[in-house]
N, C-alpha and C positions, 0 to 999 in steps of 0.2 A: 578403356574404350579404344576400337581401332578404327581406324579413319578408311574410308573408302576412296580405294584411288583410282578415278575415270578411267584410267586409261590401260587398267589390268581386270584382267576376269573375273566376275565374281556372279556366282550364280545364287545368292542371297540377295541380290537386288532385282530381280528379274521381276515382275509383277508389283517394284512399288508404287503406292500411289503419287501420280506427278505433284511437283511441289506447288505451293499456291504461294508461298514467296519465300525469299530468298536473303537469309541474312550475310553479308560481310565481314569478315573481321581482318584486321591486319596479324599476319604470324611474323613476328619478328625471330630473326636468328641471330644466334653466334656465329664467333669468325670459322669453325667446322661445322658451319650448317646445319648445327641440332638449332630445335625448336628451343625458344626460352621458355623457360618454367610459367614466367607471370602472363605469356601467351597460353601455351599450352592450358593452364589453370582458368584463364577466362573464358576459353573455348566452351571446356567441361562444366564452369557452372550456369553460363546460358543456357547450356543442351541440358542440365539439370533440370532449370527451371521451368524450360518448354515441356520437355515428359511429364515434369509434376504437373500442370496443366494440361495434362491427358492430348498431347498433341503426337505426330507422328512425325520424328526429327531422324534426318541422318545428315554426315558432312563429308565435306573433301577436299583436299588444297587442289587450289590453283596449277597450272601447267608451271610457272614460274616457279612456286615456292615459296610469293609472298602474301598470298593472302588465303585465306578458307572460306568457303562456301557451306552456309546452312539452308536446310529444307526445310521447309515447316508444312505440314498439312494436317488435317483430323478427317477423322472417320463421321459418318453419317449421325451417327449417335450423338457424338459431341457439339458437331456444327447444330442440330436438333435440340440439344440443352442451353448452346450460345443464341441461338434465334430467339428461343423464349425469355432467355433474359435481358436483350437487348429489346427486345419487340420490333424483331424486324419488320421494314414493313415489304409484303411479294406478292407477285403477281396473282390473284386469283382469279377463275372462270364459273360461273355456277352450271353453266354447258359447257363442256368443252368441245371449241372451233379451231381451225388453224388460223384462218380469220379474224383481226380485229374487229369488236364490237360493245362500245362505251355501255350500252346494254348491259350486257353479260361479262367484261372483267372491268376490273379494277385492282388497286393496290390498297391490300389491309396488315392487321397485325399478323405475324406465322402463329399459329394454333397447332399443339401435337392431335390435338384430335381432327382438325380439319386440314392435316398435312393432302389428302388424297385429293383437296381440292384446289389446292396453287401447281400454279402453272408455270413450267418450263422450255420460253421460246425457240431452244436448241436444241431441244429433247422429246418427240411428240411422241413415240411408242417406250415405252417397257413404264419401269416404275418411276414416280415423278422426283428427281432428286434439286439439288441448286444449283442454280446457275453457277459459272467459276466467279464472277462478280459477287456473288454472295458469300460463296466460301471466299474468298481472300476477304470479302470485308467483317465473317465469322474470325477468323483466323486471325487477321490483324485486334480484331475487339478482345479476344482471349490472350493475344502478346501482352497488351496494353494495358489490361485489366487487372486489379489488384491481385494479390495473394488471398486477400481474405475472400473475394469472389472468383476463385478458383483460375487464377489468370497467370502469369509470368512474368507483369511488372516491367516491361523493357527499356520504360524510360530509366532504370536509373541504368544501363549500360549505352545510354545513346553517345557520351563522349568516346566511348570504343569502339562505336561504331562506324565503318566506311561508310555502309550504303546497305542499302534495306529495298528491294522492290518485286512487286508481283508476276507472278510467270504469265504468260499467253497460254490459254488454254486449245492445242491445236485445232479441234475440230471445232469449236466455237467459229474461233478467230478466220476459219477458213469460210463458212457461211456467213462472216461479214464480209469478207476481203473479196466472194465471189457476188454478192448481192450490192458492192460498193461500187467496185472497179471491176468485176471480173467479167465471166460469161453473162451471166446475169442482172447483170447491173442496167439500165435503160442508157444511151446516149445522148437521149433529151432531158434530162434528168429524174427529180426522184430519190430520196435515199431513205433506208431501210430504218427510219427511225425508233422503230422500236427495237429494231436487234442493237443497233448502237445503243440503247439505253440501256439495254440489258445487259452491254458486254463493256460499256466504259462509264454508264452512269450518266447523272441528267446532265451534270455540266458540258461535256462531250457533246452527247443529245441535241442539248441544244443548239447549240453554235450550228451543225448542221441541220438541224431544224428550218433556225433563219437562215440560214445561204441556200435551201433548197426553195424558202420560202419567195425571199427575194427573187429568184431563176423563175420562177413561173410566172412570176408579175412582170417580169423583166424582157416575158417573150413574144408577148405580144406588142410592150411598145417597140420592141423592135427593129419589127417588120414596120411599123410605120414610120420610125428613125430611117431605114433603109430608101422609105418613099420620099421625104423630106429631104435627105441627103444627095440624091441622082434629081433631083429639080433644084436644088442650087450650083450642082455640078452644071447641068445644060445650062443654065439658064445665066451661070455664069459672076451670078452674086445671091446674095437672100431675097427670096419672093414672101410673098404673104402665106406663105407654108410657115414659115419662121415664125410668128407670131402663133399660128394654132397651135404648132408642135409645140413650142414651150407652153405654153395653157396646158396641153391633154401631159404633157411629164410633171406640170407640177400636181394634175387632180391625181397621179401615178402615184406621186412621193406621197401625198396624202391620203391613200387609200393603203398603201405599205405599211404607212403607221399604224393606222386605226386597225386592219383587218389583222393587222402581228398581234397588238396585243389580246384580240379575239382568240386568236391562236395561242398565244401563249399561256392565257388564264385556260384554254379547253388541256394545255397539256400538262401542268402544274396541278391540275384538278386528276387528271388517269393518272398522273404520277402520286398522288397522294403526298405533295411537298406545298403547298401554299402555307404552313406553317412554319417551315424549315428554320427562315434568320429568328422569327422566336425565340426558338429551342438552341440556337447554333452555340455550340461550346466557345471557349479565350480561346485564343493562338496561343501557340505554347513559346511566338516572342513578345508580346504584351508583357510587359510592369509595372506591377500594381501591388495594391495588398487587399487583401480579404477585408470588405467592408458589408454589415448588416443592411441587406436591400429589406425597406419597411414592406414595401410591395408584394415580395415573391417571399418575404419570410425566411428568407436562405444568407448567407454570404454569400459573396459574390468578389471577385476580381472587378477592383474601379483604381485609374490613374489617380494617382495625390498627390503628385508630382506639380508644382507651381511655374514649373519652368515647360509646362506642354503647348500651352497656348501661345507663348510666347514664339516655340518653333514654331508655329504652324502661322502667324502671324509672318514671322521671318521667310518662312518657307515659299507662303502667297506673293510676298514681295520677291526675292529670287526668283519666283515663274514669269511677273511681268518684266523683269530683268532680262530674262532670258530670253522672251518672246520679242524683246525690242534689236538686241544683238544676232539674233538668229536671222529675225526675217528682216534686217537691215546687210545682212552677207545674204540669204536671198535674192533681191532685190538687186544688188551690184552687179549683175552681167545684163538685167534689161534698161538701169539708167545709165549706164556706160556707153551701151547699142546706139540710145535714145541721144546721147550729148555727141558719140564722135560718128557715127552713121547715121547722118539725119534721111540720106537719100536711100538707106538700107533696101534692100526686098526682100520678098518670103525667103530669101535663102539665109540672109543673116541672120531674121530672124526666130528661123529652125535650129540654125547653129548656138544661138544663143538659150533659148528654151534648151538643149542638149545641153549646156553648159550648166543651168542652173539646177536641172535634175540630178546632174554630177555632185554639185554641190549638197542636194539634198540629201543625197547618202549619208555622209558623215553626219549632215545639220541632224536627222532624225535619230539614229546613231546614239547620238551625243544628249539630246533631249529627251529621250529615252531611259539614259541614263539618270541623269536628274530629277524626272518625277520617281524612278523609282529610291535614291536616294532622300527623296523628298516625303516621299510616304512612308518611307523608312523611319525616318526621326519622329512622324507625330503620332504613332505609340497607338493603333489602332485596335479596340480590342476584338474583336471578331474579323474572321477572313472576308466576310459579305462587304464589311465597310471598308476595309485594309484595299479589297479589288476593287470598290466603287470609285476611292480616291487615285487611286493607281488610273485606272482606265480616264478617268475625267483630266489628271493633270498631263497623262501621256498625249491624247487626243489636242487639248488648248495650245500644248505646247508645241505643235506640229502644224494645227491650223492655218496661221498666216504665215509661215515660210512657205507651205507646200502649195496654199492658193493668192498670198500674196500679189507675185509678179502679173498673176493674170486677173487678178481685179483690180492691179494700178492700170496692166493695158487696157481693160475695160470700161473704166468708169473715168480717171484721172491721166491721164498720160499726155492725152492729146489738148488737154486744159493745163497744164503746168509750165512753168519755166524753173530755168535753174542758172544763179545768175543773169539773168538778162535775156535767157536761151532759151526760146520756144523750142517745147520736147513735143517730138511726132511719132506716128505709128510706123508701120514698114508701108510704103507707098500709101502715107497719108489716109490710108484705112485701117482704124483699130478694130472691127469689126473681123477680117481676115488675118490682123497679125495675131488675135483672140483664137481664130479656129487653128490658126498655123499652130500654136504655142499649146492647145489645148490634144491635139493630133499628137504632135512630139512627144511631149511630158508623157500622156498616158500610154502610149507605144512602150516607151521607155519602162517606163511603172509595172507594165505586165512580163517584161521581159527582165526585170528584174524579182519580177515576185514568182516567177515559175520555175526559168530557168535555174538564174542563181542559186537560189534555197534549194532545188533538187539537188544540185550539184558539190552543195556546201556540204551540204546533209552525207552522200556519195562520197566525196572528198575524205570524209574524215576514216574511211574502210580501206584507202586507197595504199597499195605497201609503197613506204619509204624505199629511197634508191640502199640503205643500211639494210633492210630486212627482205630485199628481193630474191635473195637466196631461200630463205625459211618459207617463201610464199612460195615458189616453184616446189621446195622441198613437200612444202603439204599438199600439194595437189595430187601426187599418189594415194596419200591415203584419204582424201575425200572423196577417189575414183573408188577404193576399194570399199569406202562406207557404203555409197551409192551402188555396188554392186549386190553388197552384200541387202540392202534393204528390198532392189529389184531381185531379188534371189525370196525373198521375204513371201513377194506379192503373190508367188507361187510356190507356196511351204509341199518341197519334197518329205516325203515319209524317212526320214532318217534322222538318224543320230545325229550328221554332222550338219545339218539346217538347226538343231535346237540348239548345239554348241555358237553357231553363228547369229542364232539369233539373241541368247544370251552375250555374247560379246558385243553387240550391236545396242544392246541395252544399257552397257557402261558408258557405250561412247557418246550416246543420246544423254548421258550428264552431263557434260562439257555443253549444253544449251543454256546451263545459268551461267557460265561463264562469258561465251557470247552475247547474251543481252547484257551485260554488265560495259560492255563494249561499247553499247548501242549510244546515240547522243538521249537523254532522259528529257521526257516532254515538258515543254513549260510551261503547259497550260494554253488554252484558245486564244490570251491576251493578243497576242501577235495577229494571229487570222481575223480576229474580229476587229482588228486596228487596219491591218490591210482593205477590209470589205469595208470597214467604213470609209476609208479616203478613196475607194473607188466608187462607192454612192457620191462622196464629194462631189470628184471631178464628171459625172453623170450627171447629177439635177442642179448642180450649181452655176452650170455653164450649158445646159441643154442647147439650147436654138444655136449655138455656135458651133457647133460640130456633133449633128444627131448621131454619126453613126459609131460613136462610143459607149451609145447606150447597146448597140448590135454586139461591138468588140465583149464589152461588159456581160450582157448574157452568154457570150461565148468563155467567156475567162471563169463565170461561174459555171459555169457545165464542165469544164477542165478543174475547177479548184476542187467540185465536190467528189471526185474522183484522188485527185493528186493530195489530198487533205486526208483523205480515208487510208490512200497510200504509205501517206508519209505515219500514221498512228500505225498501221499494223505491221510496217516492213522495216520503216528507219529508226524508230522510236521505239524507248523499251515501253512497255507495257503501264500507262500514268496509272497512278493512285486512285483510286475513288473519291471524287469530288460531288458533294451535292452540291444540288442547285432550284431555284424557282423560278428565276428569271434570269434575263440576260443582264440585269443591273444595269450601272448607269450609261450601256450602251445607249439603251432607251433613250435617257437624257438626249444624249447626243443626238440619236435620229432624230427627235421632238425640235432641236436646234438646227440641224441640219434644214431639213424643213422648214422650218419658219422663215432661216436663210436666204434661200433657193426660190420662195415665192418673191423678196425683195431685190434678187441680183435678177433672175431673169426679169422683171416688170422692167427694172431701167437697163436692163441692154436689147431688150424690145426697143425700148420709146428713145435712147439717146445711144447707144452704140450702133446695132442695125440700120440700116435701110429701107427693110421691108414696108416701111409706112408711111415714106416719105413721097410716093408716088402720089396719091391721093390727097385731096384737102384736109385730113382728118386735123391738120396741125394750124388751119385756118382760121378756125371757131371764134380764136380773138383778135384778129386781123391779118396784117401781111408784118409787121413791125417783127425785128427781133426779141422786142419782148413781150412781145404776145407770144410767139413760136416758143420762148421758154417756158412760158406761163401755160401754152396747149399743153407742151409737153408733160410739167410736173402734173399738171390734171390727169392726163392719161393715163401717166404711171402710177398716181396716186390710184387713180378708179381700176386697172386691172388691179394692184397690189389688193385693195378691199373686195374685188371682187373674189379674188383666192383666197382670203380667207373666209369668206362669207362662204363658200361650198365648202373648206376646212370643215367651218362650223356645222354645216349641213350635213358631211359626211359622217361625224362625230356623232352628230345626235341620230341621224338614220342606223348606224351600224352600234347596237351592245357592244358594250366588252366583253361581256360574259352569258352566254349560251342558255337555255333552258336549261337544258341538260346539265349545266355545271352548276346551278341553281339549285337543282335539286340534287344532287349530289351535296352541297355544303349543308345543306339544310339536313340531308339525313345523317351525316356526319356530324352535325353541329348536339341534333337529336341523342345520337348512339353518344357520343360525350357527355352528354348529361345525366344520361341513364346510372354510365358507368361511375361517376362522379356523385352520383344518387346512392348508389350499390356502397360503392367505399366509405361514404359518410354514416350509412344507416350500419356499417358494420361495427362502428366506435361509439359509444355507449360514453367516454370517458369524459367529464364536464369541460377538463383543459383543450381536450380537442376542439368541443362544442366554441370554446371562447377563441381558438386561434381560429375556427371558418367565421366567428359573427366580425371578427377583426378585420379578415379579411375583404368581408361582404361591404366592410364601412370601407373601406381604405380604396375597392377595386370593385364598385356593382355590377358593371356590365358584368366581369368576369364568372360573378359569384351570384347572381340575384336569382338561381333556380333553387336556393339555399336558403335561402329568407323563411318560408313557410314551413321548413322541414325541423329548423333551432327550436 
């Protein structure tokens, strides 16, 4: 076998097909730099095993020397053999539009005979082939799949394995990147969600789904944040602007919920995934042993392990552990302020909000860390539940550090003492040390989530003062690659443009060594932890500083560009990840919400001002405690009032569409059918007794079966 070497001519590589992913291996040498045998030998029987599995494989080491690079792709034919037996499912049109229309496509099984009718969103003229998301997810099913179904087995070389990942498909990846952030892209937002689904899958999809979702909900209140904002500016404290505006942000957060998940059942249903965690395969870190499930008839991977519960028992008390020490070091720069600056003003107490954001770096950092070692240990068998627990313990555990200090100054601060020591606001207004502290923080919050993480991301491309020479040194011949491509764009009739173009072709290999480079994505957890703490600091604290709902629709119109950026330019190319939902984000929003209706009602009725001008708090006379007794009523009657339109909204708005109605129904149909066809095929009594088994054991599942035994 000879090895292809990027960086020498070879005119046997000119026309191959780009690779659809890219295997690693480590090449270990001797002390004369020959290759070792027990590398060299492993090389050769993966590349074995891939061809036997009718793939199209070539390789090549590294610039170094220490590792090699494999290609994997298949031809038309095969990917065509692998669709049918995975039963892929792809886009199909029964007219074809350029145009989305729930009408006319949908996602079904691949059929060779009805190949002419799936559709391909980055391909509208010549013949119809697959997406590069389907081939890499063809490709990787044929790595992974046994010998006996014509596959190459790859798990059992995964301990030799560096690193394994999918190429970007140029021209693809350029009509996202120009339709994300580019020419094309809108500046009021908007993102191209179906090309994103097509080119990274639903999980991707989604996450920009909801943040496009949220931006348009976001931009109209606003403009009315903006109005409520320059009338407590003139006017010089909170007016009875303050109390509407928190009313119209919380009927805001509660139409987010309600109208997302409208949305999300409408795309779960065109994606043809609302079965997904059903069917979802173990993690391949799950430990277990094959135990007979009565239900599905099959073995099945389940924990036996008696020592699971027990971590996860453990696990729960370490999070309230941690949530007590966290947001107890939170908290220490505003009761500090509160004990030794009693006479403080807004400047202290900007500086001190600054201080505790400082803090909150590492606090997050660090708790971060812990839910993921936390969900680590309790042995999750599917990735659906593994991310639910992940996402719910990362989020709690974040919670009261990050909004802690501003709901002590909000609600308690100016009611507390601490030995003997009445604790105060910044000039005896907590209402203002609330908006000071809430301006701060999230200033800070966005200039850490844009800036930094661009920069971080940037940073790690950046040549060391050691390799500054080798990075001058290659900038010649990047000039001469780039010249040679511009020489391309305008192919002279000669001999020596095809020689150049042929060597332009080797060097265009050295692109899986570059992604290899690249920091590797890890998944939306992170972006969708960001967008929900800045939903937080949004409806949790509304009336105290509108115009962060303004900043906030501005940070998403920046995030859903700079998120798009950072997958197609600093990130290598993630893995296909399905998906149905957003998982227990949901949870969270549902909480977030319910939250956000109880903190705004009591910083209306006891933090604010705004009400205090009028009798409203008269009702039960002039006494102080009458004036407490108005007050808990008020706040009691707004809080029911919010949720009584909750409720209202909930039951006015479905979750689920006509349209997606009937689609389950005719899919529920055509599964029966088929399920009819396969039974009336088996004639054999055993069979007959394993469906009446199952008919008893699981009727919903089974009871179109009943009359057919």
């Amino acid at each position: 076998m000879e090895e292809h070497n990027p960086h020498v001519v070879d005119t046997d590589m000119v026309g191959f097909t780009p690779a659809d992913y890219v295997i690693v291996l480590p090449q270990k040498r001797d002390d004369y730099g020959e290759v070792l045998k027990r590398s060299y030998n492993l090389l050769v029987l993966i590349v074995r095993n891939l061809l036997a599995a009718k793939l199209e494989v070539s390789w090549f080491p590294s610039t170094c020397g220490k590792m090699v690079f494999i290609r994997a792709s298949a031809n038309h034919d095969r990917l065509v053999d692998e669709a049918e037996r995975v039963e892929l499912q792809r886009r199909q049109q029964v007219r074809f539009k350029r145009e989305y229309d729930p009408d006319n496509e949908t996602f079904t099984e691949f059929q060779r005979a009805e190949e002419h009718t799936f559709f391909n969103t980055f391909k509208m003229n010549g013949p119809v082939t697959f997406t590069s998301l389907e081939r890499q997810r063809l490709v990787l099913s044929i790595m992974m799949a046994p010998y006996a179904e014509n596959g190459a087995q790859m798990q059992e070389y995964a301990p030799y394995i560096s690193d394994m990942y999918p190429m970007h498909d140029e021209a693809e990846v350029q009509v996202v990147m120009e339709l994300s952030y580019g020419p094309r892209a809108h500046w009021y937002g908007g993102c191209p969600i179906r090309e994103l689904r097509d080119y990274f899958g639903e999980e991707v999809a989604l996450h920009f789904a909801f943040l496009d979702f949220e931006t348009q909900w976001l931009s109209s209140l606003a403009l009315g944040a903006v109005c409520v904002q320059a009338d407590q500016f003139l006017s010089g404290r909170d007016t009875l602007a303050t109390p509407i505006f928190a009313l119209f942000a919380q009927i805001w957060a509660i139409c987010i919920m309600e109208f997302w998940v409208r949305k999300e059942n409408t795309l779960k249903s065109q994606w043809n995934v609302e079965n997904f965690e059903e069917t979802e395969t173990t993690r391949p870190e799950f430990k277990g042993a094959l135990m007979y499930n009565s239900v599905s008839g099959i073995d099945e991977m389940t924990d036996t392990s008696y020592w699971t519960p027990f971590k996860r028992v453990c696990g729960h008390l370490a999070i309230v552990f941690t949530i007590l020490i966290a947001t107890s070091i939170a908290l220490a720069p505003t009761l500090a302020r509160s004990y030794f600056l009693e006479s403080a003003d807004y400047l202290g107490v900007a500086l001190v909000a600054a201080a505790t954001y400082l803090l909150l770096i590492p606090i997050s950092f660090v708790t971060k860390r812990i839910a993921l070692w936390i969900t680590d240990i309790e042995n999750h068998r599917t990735e659906t539940e593994y991310q639910d627990n992940l996402i719910f313990k990362t989020f709690v555990l974040q919670f009261m550090p990050i909004y802690g200090p501003m709901l002590w100054t909000a609600f308690v601060q100016d009611k507390a003492t601490i030995k003997g020591h009445k604790i105060t606001c910044g000039k005896d207004n907590c209402f203002g040390s609330l908006s000071v502290m809430l301006a701060v923080q999230f200033t800070l919050y966005l200039i850490n989530d844009n800036v930094v993480d661009i920069f971080y991301l940037n940073a790690r491309h950046l040549p060391s003062c050691g390799s500054f020479c080798k990075k001058c040194s290659s900038v010649c011949r990047n000039m001469r690659r780039r010249f040679r491509r511009w020489l391309r764009d305008v192919p002279p009739d000669t001999a020596e443009y095809d020689r150049l173009v042929a060597e332009d072709a080797i060097y265009m290999a050295s692109i899986e060594e570059s992604q290899l480079k690249k920091h590797p994505y890890p998944g939306p957890l992170s972006e969708y932890n960001e967008l929900f703490i800045q939903y937080g600091y949004i409806f949790l604290f509304a009336p105290a500083f509108p115009l962060v709902v303004a900043f906030g629709w501005l940070n998403n119109l920046a995030r859903i560009q700079m998120d798009a950026f950072k997958l197609c330019e600093l990130h290598r190319r993630p893995q296909y990840t399905c998906a149905e939902d957003i998982g227990s984000w949901m949870v969270v929003l549902r909480a977030l919400s319910v939250v956000s209706v109880i903190s705004n009602s009591v910083i209306v009725v006891y933090t604010s001002n705004s009400l205090d001008d009028n009798d409203l708090f008269d009702i039960f006379g002039s006494s102080d405690d009458a004036h407490h007794l108005a007050r808990l009523a008020v706040c009691m009657g707004l809080e029911h009032i919010m949720f009584f339109v909750r409720f209202l909204i909930a039951e006015a708005v479905p979750d689920i569409t006509i349209h997606v109605k009937e689609e389950r129904k005719k899919r529920a149909w055509e599964k029966a059918q088929e399920e009819m066809a396969l039974f009336k095929k088996h004639d054999d009594e055993n069979h007959a007794y394993v469906i009446r088994q199952r008919t008893n054991e699981a009727p919903d599942e089974y009871e179109h079966h009943i009359d057919e035994i």
